[in-house]
N, C-alpha and C positions, 0 to 999 in steps of 0.2 A: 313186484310192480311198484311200490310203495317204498320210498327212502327211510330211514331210521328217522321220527320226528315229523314226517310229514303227511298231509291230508288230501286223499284224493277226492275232488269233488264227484260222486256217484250221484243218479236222480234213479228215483221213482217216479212210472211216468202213469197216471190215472187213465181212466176210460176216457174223460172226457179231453184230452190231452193235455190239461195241468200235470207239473213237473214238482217233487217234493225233491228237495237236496238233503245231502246228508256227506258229512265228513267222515268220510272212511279211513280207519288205521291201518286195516288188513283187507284184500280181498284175494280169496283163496277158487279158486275152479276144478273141482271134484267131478267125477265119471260114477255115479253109484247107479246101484239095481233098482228100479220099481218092482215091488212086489204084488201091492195088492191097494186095497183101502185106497184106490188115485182122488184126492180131494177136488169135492167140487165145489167154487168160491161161491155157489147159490144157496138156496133153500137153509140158511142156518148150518151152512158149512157139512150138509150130510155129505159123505161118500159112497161112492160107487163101490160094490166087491169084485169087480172086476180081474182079475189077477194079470195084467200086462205082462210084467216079468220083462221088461226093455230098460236100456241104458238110457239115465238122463245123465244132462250137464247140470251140476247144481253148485249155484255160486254162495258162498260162503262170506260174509260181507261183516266187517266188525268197524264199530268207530263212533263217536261221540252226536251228538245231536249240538252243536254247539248257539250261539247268539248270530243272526247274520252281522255284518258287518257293512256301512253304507246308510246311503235313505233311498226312500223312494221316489224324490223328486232331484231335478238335480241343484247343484251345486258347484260354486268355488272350490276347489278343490285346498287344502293348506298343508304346508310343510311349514318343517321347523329345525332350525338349524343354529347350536349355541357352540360358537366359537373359542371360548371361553378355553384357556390351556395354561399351562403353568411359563411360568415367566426364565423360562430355556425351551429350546427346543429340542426332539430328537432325530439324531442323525438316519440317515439311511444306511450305516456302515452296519454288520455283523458285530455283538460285541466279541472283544477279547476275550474274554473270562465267562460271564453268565456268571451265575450263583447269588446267593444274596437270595431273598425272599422273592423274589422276581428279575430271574438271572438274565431275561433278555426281555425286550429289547433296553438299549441303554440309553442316557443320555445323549445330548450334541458333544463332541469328540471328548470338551474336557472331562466329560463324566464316566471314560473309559480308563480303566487302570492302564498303567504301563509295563514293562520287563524292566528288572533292574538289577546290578550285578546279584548272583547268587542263586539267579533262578527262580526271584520271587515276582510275584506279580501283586504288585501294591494295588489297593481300591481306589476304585475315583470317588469324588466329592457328589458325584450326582444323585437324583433319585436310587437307581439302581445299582448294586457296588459289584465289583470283579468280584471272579472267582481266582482264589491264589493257585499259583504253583506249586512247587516240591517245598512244602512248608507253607504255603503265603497266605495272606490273611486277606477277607475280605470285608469292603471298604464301601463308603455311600451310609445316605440315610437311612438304607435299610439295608444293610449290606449285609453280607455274609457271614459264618463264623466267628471271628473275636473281630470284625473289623479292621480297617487298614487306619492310614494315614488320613487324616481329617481334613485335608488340605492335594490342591495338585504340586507335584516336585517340580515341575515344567513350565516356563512361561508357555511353551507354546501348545499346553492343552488349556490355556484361557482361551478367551472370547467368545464370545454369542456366534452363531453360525445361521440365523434365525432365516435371513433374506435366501441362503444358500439353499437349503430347505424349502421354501414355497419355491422358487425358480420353474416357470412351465409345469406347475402342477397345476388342476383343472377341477371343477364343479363342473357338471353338464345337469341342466333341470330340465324335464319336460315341457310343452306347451302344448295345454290343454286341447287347443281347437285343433292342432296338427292331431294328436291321438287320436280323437275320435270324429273330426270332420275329412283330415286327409290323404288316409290310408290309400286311397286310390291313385293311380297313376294321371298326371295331370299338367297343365299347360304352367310352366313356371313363372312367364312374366304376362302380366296382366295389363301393367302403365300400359297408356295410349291404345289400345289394343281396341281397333272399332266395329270387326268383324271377327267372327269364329266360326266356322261350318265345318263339325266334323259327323262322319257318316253313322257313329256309334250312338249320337244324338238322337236319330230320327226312329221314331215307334213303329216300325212296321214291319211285317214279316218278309221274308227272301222273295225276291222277286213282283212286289207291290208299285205302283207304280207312283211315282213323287210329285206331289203338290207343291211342297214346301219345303223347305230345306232350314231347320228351324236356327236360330243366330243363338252361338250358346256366351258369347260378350256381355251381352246383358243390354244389350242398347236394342234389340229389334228389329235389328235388319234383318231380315229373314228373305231370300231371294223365293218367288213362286214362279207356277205355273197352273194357268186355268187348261187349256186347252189339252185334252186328253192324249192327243196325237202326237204331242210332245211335250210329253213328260219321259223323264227319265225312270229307272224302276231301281231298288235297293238291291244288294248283291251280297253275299257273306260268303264266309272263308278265303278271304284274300289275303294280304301279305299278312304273316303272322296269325290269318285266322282271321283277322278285322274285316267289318264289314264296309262298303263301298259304295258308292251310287255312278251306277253305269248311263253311261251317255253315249246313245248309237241310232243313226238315223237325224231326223231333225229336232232332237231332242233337247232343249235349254232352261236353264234357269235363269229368274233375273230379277232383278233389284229395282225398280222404275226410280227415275229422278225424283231427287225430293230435297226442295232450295235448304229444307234446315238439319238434312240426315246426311245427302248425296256428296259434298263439300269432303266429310270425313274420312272417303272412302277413295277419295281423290286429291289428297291433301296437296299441299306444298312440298312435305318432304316424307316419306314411307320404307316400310319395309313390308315385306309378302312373303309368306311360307305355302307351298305345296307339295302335297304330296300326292302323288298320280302314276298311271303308265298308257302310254297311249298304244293302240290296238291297232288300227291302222290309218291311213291317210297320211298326205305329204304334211302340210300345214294342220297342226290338232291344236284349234287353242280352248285353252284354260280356261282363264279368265281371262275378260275386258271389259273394261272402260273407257272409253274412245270416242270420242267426236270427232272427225277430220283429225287435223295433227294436235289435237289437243289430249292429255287422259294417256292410259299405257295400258297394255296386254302384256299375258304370259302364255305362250303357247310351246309346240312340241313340234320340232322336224322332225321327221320322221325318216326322210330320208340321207340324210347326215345324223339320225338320232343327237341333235342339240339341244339343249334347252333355250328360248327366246324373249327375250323381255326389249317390250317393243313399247316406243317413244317418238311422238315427233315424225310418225312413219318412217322409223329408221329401227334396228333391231341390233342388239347387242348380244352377240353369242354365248353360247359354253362351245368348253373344246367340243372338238367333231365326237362321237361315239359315245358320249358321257351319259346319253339316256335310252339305255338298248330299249326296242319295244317289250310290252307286255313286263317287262320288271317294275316295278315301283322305285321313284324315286323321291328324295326332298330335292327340292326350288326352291332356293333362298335370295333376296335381292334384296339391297339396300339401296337408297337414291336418297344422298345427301345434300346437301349446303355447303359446298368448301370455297369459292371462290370470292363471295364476296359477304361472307354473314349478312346475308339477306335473307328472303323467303324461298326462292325457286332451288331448287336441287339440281346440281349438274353434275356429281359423283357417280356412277353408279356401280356397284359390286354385285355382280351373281355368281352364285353359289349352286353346286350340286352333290347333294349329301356332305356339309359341309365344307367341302374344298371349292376354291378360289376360281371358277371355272372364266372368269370373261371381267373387266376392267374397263370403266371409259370416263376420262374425264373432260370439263370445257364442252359437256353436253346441253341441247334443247330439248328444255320440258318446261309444258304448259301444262299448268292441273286445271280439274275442269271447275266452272263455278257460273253463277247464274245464264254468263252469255252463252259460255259453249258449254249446255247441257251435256247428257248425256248417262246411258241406265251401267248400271254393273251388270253383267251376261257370266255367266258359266257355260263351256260348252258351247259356243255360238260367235264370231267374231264379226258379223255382219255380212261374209262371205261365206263361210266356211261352218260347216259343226265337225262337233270332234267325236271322233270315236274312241274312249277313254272310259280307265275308269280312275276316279274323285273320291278321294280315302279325306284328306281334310285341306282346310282354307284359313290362311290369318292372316288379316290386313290391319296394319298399326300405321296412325298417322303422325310417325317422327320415325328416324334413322337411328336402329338399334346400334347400341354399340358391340363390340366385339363380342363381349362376358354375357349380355341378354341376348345375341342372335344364338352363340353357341349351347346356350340354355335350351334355347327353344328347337334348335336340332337334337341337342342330346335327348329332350323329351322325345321327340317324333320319332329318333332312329329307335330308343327304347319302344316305342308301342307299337312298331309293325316290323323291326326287325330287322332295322336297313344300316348298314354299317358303314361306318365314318372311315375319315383317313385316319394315320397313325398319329399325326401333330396335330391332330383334334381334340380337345381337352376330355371331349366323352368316349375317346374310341374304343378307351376299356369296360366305357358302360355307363350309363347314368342312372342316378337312383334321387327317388324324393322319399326315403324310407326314414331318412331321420326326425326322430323327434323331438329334438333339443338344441338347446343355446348351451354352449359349449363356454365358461369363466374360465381364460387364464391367467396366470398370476405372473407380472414378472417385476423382476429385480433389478431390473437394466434402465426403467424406464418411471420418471415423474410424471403427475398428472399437468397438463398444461390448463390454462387459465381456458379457452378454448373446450377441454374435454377432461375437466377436471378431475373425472372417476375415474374415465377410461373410452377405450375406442373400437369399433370392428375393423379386425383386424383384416382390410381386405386389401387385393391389390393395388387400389388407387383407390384412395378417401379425397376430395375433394375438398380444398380449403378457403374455395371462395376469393382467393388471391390470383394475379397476373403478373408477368412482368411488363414494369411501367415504360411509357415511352421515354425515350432515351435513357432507361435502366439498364442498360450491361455496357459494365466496364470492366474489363477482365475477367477477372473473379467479382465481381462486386456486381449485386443484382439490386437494384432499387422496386422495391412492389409496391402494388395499389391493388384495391379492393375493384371486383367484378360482381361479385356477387356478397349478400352479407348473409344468407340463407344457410350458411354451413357452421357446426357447434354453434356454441351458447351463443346465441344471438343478442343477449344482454353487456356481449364483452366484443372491445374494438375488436373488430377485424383487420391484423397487420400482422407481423413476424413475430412478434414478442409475445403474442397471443397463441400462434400458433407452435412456435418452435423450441422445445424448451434443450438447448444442447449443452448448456453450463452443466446440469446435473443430470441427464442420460447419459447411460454408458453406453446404451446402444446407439449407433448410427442414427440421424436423421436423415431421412432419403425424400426425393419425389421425383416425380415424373412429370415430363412437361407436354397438354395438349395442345394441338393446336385452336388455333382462334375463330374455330368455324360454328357460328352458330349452336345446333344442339349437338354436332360430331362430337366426338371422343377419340378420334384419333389421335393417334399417340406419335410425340417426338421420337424420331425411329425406329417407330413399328411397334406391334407388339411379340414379336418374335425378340426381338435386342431394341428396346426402348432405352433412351439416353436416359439416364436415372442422373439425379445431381446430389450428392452430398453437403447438409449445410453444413460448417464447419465453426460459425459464429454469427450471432446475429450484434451487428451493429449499431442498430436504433430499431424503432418502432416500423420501417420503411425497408430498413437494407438489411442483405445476408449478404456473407461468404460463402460461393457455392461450389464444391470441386465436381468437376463433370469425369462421369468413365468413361466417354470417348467422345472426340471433335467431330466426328463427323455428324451429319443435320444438328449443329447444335442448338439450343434454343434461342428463339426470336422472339423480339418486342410480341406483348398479345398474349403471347402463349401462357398458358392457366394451368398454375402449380396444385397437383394431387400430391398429397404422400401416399409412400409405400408401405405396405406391411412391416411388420417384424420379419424378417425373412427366419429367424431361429422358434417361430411358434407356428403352428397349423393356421394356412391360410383361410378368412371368411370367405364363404361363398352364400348367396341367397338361401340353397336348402341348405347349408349347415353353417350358423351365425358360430362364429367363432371372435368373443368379446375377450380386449387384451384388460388386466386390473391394473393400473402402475403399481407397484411397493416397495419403488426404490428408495421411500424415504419412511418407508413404515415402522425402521427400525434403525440406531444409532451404533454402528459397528463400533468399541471397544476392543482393543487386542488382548489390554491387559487385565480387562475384569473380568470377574469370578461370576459366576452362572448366575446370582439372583441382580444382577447392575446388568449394564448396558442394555437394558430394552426400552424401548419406548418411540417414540415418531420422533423423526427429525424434522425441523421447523429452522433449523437456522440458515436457511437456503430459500430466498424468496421468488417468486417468477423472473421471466427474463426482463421484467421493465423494474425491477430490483427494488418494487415500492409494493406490489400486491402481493400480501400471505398467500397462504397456501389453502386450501381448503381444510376443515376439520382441525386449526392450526391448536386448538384447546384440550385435544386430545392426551393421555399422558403413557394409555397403555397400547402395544404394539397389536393384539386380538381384539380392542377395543377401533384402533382403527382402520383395520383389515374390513372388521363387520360393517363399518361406515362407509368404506367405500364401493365394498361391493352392496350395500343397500342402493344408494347414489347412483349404481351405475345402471342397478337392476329397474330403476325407476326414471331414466333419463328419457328426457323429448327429443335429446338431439341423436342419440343412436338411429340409423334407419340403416337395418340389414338388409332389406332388399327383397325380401319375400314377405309378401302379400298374404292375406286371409290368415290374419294372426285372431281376430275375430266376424263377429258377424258384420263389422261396419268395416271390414275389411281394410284393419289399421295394418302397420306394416311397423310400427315404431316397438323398439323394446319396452318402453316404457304403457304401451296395448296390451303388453302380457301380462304384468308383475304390478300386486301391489306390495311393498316391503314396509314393515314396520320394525323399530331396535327397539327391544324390552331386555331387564335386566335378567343375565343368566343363572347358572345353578351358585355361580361364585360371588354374585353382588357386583357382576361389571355390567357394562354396556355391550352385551355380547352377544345378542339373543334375539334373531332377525327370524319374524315370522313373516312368510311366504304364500300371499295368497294369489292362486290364478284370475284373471280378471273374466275370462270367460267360463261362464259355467257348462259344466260337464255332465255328460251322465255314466258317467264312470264309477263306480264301485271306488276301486284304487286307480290312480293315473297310469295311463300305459306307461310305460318304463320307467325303472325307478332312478331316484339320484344316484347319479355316476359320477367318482371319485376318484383320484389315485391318491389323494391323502388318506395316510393311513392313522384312522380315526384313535387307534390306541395307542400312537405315537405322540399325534399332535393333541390330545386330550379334548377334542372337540365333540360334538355329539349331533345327528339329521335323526331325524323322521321325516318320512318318504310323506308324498303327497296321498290324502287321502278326503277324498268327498264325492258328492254325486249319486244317482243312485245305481243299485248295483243288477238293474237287468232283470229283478223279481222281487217279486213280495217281501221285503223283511219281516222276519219274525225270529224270535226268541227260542230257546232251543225246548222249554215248555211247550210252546205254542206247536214246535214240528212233535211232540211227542204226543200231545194229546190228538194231532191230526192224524195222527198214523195209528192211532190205536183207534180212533173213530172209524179212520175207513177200513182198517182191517176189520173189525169187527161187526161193519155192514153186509150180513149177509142177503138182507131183498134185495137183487141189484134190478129187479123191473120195475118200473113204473107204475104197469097192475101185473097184480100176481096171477102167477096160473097154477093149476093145477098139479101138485106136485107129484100124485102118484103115476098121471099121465105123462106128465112130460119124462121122468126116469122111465117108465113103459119108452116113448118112442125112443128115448137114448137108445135100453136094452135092443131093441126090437129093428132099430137102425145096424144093429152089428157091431163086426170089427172098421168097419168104415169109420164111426162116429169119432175117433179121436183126430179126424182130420175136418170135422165137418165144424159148421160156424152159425150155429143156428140162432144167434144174434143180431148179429154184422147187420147194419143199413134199417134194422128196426126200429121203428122208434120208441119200442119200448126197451129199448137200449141204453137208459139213460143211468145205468147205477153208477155208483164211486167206489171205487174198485181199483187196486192196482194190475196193471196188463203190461209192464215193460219195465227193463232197467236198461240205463246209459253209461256207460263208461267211458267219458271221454280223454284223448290225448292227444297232444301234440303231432301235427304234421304238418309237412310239405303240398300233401297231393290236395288239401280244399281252398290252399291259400288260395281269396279273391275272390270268394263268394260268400263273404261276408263284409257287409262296411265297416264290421268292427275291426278286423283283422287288421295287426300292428308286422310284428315281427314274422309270427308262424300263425297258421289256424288250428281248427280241430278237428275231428270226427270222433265218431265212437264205434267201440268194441260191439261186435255185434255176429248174430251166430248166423250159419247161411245153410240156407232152404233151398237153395235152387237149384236142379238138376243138371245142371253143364257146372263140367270140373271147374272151369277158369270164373265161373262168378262163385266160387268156393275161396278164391285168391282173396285175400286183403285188397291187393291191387283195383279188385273190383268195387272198393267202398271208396265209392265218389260223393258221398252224400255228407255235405257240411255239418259240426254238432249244433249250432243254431237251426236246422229245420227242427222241424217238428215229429215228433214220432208216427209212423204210421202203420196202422195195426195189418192192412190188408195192400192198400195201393199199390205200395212200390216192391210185394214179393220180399226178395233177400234183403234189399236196400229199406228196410223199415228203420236204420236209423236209431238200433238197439236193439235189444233180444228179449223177444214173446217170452212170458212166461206167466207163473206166479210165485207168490208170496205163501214158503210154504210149513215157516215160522218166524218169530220173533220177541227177542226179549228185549225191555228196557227198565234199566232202573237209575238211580242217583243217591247216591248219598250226601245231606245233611250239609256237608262241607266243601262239598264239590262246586264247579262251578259250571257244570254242562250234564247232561244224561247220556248215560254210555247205552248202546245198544248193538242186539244180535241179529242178524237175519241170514233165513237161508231162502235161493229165489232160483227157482227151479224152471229152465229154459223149455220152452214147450212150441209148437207150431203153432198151435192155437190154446186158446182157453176152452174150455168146455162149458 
């Protein structure tokens, strides 16, 4: 059960349902005889002479009492990560040869011996030396055998390879609040978000009738109803299982006006999610809000099965058939701003399970506002009620854009099981399982004055720039500032700030939107968006742009995003993916020798050819790797895009991380300790640091994140030793004692019955300390999500089954999460562990040690006697 080296956490679980841990090295499960002498944990440990003569299960448990690990309140959680590496690096090739005192892995290439006539294989000058051929010698500063050649024969095994080496390798850290606040499945985008009603919210049981519909946004809208007659009732096991709020007869919910809430919920410009299926009737609506032609609805033909988002008393379709009755479907619509960057919305897109169902632009819409009141309704249109059932509701008051609306479908199809089209970014699935901010490193690319560490690497980053009036001339784009809100806010916002293409090797790309208000539509499309290549920036004002294709090309207005790196893992909100530049972290040399050519390069200045470079003081290449990924881990200007990074529900990376540089094991600057800003109560951080640098190549050194506390009592592995000898050796387990000849009288006098009998249970003089259970817990599949702690996988435990039908004899049938609680009678089989007792034990420690080893055997029983 147990790997070579590792500790399985087993408990002891008491009468009174406290839980003692213990690190187990072995646990063995044995079938032996009872004979006789069955002990009983009362009276001073007498025995019964009973002779049973039946097979028990007796678990055989060996392993250390060790120190816990953690505290008891929580904490910052801190890693530690020392950079610190020898001044080469090494390659990722296999070596040649091996041998030498440490024959693999080798140096960066020129530390690789070569073939040279005669069949020898000369040693490299590296660390580590070849191993020779038929005769050959090996070479290096700890090389092999009599050593090689002290020197490389080869110009071309010089030069440093350092940048080639870090190239898209990665750091991924955890974040605190995601481990352990957002294991659950959940609404991804929150900006502007004014309403949320979804039916899993509401405390009631199946079939209860609904007052209230409670607002889970956080603002308080919460739609009611007083009058009994029409309320709606709750419903479970709908799509996916989810539960629902049925709406049939004259049944509504509603929102009353309100001059300083009501405005929100009827904005200027919006977007609306549902998910619903309507049951029967021609006209089923949704929701509305509506005064005369002022306010919109979303409602359900039924007899064309369309979806309807209505404006203006006018209605904008889905295709015909797109919302069969009785299946559940998502309603998405968006009503923008495109015509005149104004306030009123004349765009509008509806959507049905994420595909494009209906299109209208050059539209009338009035929102509603103090003159033309009017309430938010569920279920109700002022004509009509709907016969439907209402799974959930999001109304945002701004026009998502593509990347946040398809967010918020990939959530909704993920939680009831409604499936997208193919060119839907989530049709393969969506997940918010990830834990981490994901550090890439790349060698292609300089930090610019703008985003001097580094950048999220996401489809479109926003740079706060337009193109200027009368700015395109040919190729020639003159720009001006829109916004100054994007990077460092301390540095002009212009081209020279933002584009650095003198010294990237990668491409400079953007995207051009258009000039509508909060839109984000994109110069053509987001299927084939005209992407511009800058190719030179001319002054503080003008680029060179080459476009990959003519058609929509860009116009005056139109507001320059860049592109990802298209060669590293795109960011997206649940999985931040942060680019490091280090193109200039290090000074390529062809022709020098492994301990020269390293160090930062500085002789390349921004593109206004007068501002250094950040950290320009620096001398060693590890020294300033650590600096910038400190810098970036602690930047204002990164905003990845996902929310509830903490409790004030920061969204910035610099919400997560506090970094500090201290000096390493080597006397550099190399040695960034890493503390979470939100405190956890975590034991150890859910998932550890993830790397694909290989630590014993590049000589650096982590320690995983550790603080918080760890879910129980810490105590010292004395402290468990002398608890378990205390309560083993409690044998009054009543409160007041009874008679002892009497009560072995009624055992005898009860019969063969008594070994099933419980002549405790629910007493209250029931209260000894006493061991009555062991847990064995493991890893699974079948309890994930009935725990809030649950990351990756959950648990249950090992546990012996009592119950007379075959199939709750099955594993299968252990539904029962390792976080409940043990229970000695309630749940039958499902106790959540195995009855027994404790029916030895040994511990001792020596002198020198640093933990008490100990024995136990624990003998599985239906009950205790």
């Amino acid at each position: 059960m147990i790997d070579a080296g590792e500790r399985l956490p087993v408990r002891l679980v008491k009468e009174n349902g406290d839980t003692i841990s213990l690190d187990a090295t072995s646990v063995d499960i044995v079938v032996e005889r009872m004979q006789s002498n069955f002990g009983i944990p009362l009276f001073d440990a007498r025995k019964i002479s009973t002779d049973f003569n039946q097979a028990i299960v007796m678990f055989e448990i060996q392993g250390i009492l060790a120190d816990d690990e953690g505290q008891e309140e929580t904490a910052q959680a801190v890693a530690k990560i020392d950079f610190d590496q020898p001044q080469a690096l090494v390659s990722n090739s296999k070596p040649i040869g091996g041998g030498g005192t440490k024959g693999s892995p080798v140096m960066s290439s020129f530390s690789t011996g070569k073939p040279v006539a005669g069949g020898f294989t000369v040693g490299g000058t590296g660390n580590f030396g070849g191993l020779g051929g038929t005769g050959g010698l090996g070479g290096g500063h700890t090389g092999g055998g009599l050593g090689g050649s002290p020197s490389p024969i080869s110009p071309r095994d010089l030069g440093n390879r350092i940048l080639e080496h870090w190239h898209n390798k990665h750091i991924s850290l955890p974040v605190s609040y995601w481990a352990e606040k957002d294991a659950k499945l959940d609404n991804p985008v929150t900006t502007n978000l004014q309403m949320w009603l979804k039916a899993d919210a509401i405390t009631a049981s199946s079939g209860s009738a609904i007052s209230s519909w409670p607002d889970s946004s956080g603002n308080g809208r919460s739609p009611i109803q007083s009058n009994g007659a029409n309320k709606p009732f709750l419903g479970f096991y709908g799509a996916n299982g989810q539960p629902h709020v049925v709406f049939f007869g004259n049944d509504v919910l509603e929102y009353a006006w309100d001059s300083s809430n009501s405005p929100f919920l009827n904005p200027e410009q919006m977007t609306v999610f549902i998910v619903a299926s309507a049951k029967s009737g021609t006209n089923v609506p949704i929701i509305d809000s509506r005064n005369g032609n002022n306010g919109y609805g979303v409602r359900i033909n039924n007899s064309s099965d369309r979806a309807q988002f209505i404006h203006h008393n006018t209605t904008l379709d889905s295709d015909a058939y797109s919302i069969p009755s009785l299946i559940p479907k998502i309603i998405s619509a968006t009503f923008a701003d495109t015509a005149d960057a104004g306030t009123v919305a004349d765009q509008l897109s509806l959507f049905v399970n994420g595909d494009l169902q209906g299109e209208g632009s050059s539209l009338t819409y009035t929102p509603l506002d103090q003159s033309n009141q009017g309430s938010f309704r569920i279920g109700y249109d002022g004509t009509s009620y709907a016969h439907a059932n209402i799974y959930e509701i999001l109304v945002y008051n701004s026009a998502l854009n593509e990347e946040d609306r398809e967010l918020v479908e990939g959530y909704l199809s993920r939680k009831y099981n409604i499936g997208l089209p193919e060119n839907h970014t989530y049709s393969a699935g969506y997940s918010r399982d990830n834990k981490m901010i994901k550090f890439v490193f790349s060698k292609d690319r300089v930090g610019s004055r703008k985003e001097p560490y580094g950048f999220s690497n996401s489809t479109a980053r926003p740079t706060g720039l337009k193109i200027a009036n009368g700015g395109i001339n040919g190729s020639t784009y003159t720009l001006d500032e829109w916004s100054p809100d994007y990077g460092d806010d301390s540095v002009p916002n212009n081209a020279e700030s933002w584009f650095e293409v003198t010294e990237s090797t990668a491409p400079i790309q953007v995207k051009f939107l258009y000039p509508f208000g909060n839109s984000n539509k994109v110069r053509g499309g987001n299927s084939n968006p005209v992407i511009g290549t800058i190719t030179a920036v001319n002054n503080a004002d003008e680029v060179i742009l080459t476009l990959n294709q003519s058609s929509d090309p860009p116009q005056v207005g139109d507001k320059l995003s860049l592109v990802g790196d298209e060669t590293i893992e795109k960011s997206t909100p649940w999985k931040p993916v942060i680019v490091v530049p280090i193109k200039n972290a290090d000074t390529l040399k062809k022709l020098a020798l492994s301990d020269k050519a390293v160090g930062p390069d500085f002789t390349k200045k921004h593109e206004d050819n007068a501002t250094e470079r950040a950290g320009n003081t620096i001398t060693r290449t590890d020294e300033y790797i650590a600096f910038l990924l400190k810098n970036v881990m602690t930047s204002v200007f990164i905003n990845f895009g996902r929310n509830y990074v903490n409790d004030s529900l920061g969204n910035k990376i610099s919400d997560v991380f506090d970094v500090t540089i201290g000096t390493g094991e080597q006397g550099h600057q190399t040695y960034l300790t890493i503390t979470q800003k939100y405190a956890s109560s975590l034991g150890k951080l859910e998932n550890v640091i993830l790397t694909d640098i290989p630590e014993a190549k590049f000589g650096f050194s982590i320690e995983g994140f550790t603080g918080g506390k760890s879910g129980k009592k810490v105590k010292s592995g004395g402290d468990k030793a002398q608890d378990l000898i205390g309560i083993l050796s409690n044998s009054n387990n009543f409160g007041t004692n009874r008679e002892t000849a009497s009560f072995i009288e009624d055992i005898h006098n009860f019969g063969a019955g008594a070994i099933q009998a419980v002549f405790y249970s629910g007493n209250s003089e029931s209260r000894g300390d006493y061991i009555e259970g062991l847990q064995i817990p493991y890893s699974t599949f079948s309890t994930r999500g009935k725990s809030n702690f649950d990351t990756d996988i959950a648990q249950r435990n090992h546990f012996l089954t009592t119950a007379d039908t075959v199939s709750d004899k099955y594993a299968s049938a252990n539904s029962v999460h390792a976080s409940r609680p043990f229970s000695s009678i309630d749940e039958g089989h499902l106790r959540n562990g195995i009855k027994g007792m404790v029916s030895d034990f040994n511990v001792h420690r020596d002198a020198e040690m640093k933990a008490y080893e100990f024995s136990l055997k624990f003998v599985a029983a239906d009950i205790i006697l």
